[in-house]
C-alpha positions as CSV (number, residue, x, y, z in Angstrom):
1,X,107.8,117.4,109.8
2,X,106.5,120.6,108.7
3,X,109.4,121.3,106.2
4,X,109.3,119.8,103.3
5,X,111.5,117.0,102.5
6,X,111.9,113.9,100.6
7,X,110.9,110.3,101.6
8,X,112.3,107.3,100.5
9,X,109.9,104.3,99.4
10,X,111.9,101.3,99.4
11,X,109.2,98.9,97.0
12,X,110.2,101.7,94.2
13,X,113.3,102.5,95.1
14,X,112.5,105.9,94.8
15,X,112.4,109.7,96.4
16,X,108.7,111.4,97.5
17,X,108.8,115.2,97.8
18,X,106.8,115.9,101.2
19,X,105.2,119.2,101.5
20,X,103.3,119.3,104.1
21,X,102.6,123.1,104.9
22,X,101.1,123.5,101.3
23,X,97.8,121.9,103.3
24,X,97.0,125.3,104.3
25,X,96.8,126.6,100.8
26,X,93.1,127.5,99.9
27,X,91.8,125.4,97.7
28,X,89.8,126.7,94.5
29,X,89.8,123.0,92.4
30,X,86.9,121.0,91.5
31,X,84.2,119.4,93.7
32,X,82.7,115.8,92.7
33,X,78.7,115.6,93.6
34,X,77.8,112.6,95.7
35,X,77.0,109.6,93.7
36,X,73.6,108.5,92.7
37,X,72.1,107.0,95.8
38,X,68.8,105.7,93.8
39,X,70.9,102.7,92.4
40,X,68.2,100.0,91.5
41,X,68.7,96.6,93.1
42,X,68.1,95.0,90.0
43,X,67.8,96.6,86.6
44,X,67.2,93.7,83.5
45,X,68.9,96.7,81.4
46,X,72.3,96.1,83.5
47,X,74.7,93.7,81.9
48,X,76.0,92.3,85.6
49,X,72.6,91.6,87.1
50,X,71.7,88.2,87.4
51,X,69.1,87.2,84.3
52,X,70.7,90.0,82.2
53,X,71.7,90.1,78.4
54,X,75.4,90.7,78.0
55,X,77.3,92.1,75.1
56,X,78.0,89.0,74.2
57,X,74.3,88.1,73.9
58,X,74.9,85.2,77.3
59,X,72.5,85.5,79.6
60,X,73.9,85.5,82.8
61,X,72.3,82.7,85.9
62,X,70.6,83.9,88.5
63,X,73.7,83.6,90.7
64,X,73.0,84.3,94.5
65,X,76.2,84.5,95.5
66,X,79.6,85.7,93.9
67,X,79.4,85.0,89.5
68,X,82.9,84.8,87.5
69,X,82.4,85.0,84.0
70,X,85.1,86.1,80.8
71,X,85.4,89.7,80.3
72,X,83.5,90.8,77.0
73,X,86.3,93.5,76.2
74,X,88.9,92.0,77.2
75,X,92.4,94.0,77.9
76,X,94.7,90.7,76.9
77,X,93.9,87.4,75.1
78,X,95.4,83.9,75.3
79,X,96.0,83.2,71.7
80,X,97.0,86.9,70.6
81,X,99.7,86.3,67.8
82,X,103.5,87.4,68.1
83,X,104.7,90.7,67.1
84,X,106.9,91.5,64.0
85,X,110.2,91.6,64.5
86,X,111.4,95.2,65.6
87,X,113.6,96.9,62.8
88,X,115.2,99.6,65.2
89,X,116.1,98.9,69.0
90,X,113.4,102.1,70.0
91,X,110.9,100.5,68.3
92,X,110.5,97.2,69.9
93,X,107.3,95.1,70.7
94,X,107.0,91.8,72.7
95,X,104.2,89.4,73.2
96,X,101.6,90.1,75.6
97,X,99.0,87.1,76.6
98,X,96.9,86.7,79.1
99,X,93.3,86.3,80.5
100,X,90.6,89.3,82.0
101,X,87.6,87.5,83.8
102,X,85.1,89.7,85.7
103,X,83.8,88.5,89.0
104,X,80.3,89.9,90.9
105,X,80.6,90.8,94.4
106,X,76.4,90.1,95.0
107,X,73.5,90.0,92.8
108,X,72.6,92.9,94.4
109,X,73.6,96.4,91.9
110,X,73.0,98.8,95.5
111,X,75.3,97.8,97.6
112,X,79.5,97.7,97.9
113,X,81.7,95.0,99.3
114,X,81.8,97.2,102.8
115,X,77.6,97.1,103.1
116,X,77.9,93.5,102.4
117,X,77.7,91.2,105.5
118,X,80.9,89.3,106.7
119,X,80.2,85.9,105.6
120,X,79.4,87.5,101.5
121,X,82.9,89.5,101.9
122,X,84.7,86.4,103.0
123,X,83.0,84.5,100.1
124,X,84.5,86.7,97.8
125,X,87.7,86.3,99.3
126,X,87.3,83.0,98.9
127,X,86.4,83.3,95.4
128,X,89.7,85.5,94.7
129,X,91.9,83.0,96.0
130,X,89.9,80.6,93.8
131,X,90.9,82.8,90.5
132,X,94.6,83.5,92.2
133,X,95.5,79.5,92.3
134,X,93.7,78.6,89.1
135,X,95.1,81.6,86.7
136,X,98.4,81.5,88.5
137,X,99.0,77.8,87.5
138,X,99.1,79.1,84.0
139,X,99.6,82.5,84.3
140,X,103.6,84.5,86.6
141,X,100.8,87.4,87.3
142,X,97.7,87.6,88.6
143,X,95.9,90.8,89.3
144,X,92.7,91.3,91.1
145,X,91.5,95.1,91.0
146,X,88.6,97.1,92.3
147,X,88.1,100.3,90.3
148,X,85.5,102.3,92.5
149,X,83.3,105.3,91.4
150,X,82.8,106.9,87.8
151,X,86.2,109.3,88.4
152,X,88.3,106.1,88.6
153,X,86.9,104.9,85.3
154,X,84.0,102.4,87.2
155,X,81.3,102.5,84.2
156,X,78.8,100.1,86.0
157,X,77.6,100.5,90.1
158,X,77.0,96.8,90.5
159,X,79.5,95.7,92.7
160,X,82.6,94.1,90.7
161,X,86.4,93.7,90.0
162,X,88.4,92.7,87.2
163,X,91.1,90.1,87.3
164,X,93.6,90.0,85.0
165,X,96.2,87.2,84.6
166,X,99.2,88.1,82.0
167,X,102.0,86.2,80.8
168,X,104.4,89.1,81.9
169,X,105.3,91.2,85.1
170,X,104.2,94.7,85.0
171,X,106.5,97.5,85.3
172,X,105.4,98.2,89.1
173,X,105.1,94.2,90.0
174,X,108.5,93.9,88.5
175,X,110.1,96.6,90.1
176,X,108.7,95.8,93.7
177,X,109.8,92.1,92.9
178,X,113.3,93.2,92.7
179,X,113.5,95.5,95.4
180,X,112.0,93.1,98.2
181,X,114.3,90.4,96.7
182,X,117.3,92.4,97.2
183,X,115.7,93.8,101.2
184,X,115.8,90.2,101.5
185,X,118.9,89.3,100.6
186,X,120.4,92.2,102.4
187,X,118.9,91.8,105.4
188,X,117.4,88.5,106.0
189,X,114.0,89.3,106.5
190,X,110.8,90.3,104.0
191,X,110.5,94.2,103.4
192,X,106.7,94.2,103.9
193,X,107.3,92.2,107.1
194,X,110.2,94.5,108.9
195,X,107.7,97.3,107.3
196,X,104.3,95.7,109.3
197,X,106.3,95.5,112.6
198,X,108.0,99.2,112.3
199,X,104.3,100.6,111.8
200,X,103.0,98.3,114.5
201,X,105.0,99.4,117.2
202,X,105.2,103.1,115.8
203,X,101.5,103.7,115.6
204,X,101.6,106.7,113.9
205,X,99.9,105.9,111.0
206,X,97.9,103.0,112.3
207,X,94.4,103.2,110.1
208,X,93.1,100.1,111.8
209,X,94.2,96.8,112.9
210,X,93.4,93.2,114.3
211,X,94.8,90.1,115.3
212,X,96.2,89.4,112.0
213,X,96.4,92.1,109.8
214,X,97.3,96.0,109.7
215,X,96.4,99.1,107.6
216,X,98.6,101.7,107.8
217,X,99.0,104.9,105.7
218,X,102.6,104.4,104.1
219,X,105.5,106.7,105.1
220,X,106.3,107.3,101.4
221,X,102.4,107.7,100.7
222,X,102.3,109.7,97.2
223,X,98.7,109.9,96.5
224,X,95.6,111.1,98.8
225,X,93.4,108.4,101.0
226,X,96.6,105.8,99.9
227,X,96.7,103.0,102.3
228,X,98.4,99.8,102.5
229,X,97.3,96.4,103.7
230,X,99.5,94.1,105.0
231,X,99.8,90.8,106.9
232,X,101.6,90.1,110.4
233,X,102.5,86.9,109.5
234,X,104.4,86.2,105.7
235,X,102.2,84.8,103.3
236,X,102.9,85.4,99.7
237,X,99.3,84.6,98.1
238,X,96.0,84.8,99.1
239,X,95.4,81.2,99.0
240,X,98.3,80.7,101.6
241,X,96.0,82.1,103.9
242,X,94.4,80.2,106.7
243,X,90.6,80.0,108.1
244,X,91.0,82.6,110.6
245,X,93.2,84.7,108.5
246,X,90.5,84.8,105.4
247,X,88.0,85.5,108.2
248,X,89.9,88.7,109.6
249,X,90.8,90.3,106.1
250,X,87.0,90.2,105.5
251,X,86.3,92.2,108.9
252,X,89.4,94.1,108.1
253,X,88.3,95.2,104.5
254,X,85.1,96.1,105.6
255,X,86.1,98.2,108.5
256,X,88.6,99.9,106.2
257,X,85.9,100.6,103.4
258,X,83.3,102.2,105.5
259,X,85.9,104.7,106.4
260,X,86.7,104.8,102.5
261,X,83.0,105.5,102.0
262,X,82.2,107.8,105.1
């Protein structure tokens, strides 16, 4: 529509405000340069290159594949101590735990996950569903994040995430837990499931797709470039997936992430 109007996203249970013919505005904001493109390979002054001095003072292997290791500056901690008791109901505090590992894409600090070959992107699948079974054993939450490029707060081009495993739900995780419970319950089928086929057979905002998996530009899409991956089949973790399935996320991500980085 070329009106605007508001969308519903059903994971928030919330409105979007769709204004489609403010496109045409000129635009006056700021323009990023290009990143760097004379990334060195290696660089003994890098804290995620294999060989390197951390922090810490560890000196990391000379890994050749994927390398997990404890974040140095870590966001939550497994023995952090209870708060004090809260003397006013708008001043309360609860106990936050948890453990933030980092894990290495490749040894290599000039390339991304999409320039990597197949097999190295389904070893870090691999890897993620590794981190997903063991922190989740311990852990209701487990979160494995990319932050790409020095605008989204990326201090270091070697290619990394974070993971993060907390002994709480965050806000969003909790809400969209909620919200696909009660779609469920409604309606006898998984949200994100009803949501894959609806897209599937609409193909209007088809980004790509294969045998198992779709990425599709949501209806309710609030920010620019947003995108959402989802499965054909349900499968709630990443290590519920099978061979061929792990196989087709990796030429999946990587066909999505050129188009990221192009």
């Amino acid at each position: 529509a070329e009106h605007q109007h508001a969308r519903y996203n059903p994971l928030r249970d919330d409105w979007v405000l769709v204004s489609a013919h403010r496109v045409k505005r000129p635009w006056q904001g700021q323009l990023e340069k290009p990143p760097p493109e004379d990334v060195p390979r290696w660089d003994p002054n890098n804290p995620l290159c294999p060989g390197a001095t951390r922090a810490n003072g560890e000196v990391n292997p000379q890994y050749e594949g994927t390398f997990v290791f404890p974040n140095d500056f870590p966001a939550l901690q497994p023995d952090a101590p209870e708060p004090g008791d809260s003397d006013h109901p708008l001043f309360q505090a609860a106990a936050a735990r948890g453990v933030c590992k980092v894990m290495c894409f490749h040894p290599w600090s000039d390339l991304t996950l999409p320039l990597m070959s197949l097999a190295e992107i389904r070893a870090v699948i691999d890897a993620w569903a590794e981190l997903a079974a063991e922190l989740g054993a311990s852990y209701p939450w487990v979160q494995i994040f990319e932050n790409k490029g020095a605008m989204m707060g990326c201090s270091n081009p070697h290619p990394h995430c974070q993971v993060w495993a907390s002994s709480f739900l965050p806000n969003e995780a909790r809400l969209e837990d909620r919200t696909q419970r009660q779609h469920l319950r409604q309606h006898g089928v998984p949200m994100l499931l009803e949501y894959a086929e609806q897209e599937a057979q609409r193909k209007e905002r088809l980004v790509v797709e294969n045998v198992d998996w779709l990425v599709v530009v949501p209806y309710w899409a609030t920010w620019p470039y947003q995108t959402l991956l989802l499965p054909r089949r349900h499968v709630c973790r990443l290590q519920d997936l099978r061979e061929g399935e792990r196989d087709s996320l990796a030429s999946i991500m990587q066909r999505l992430l050129i188009k990221y980085d192009n």
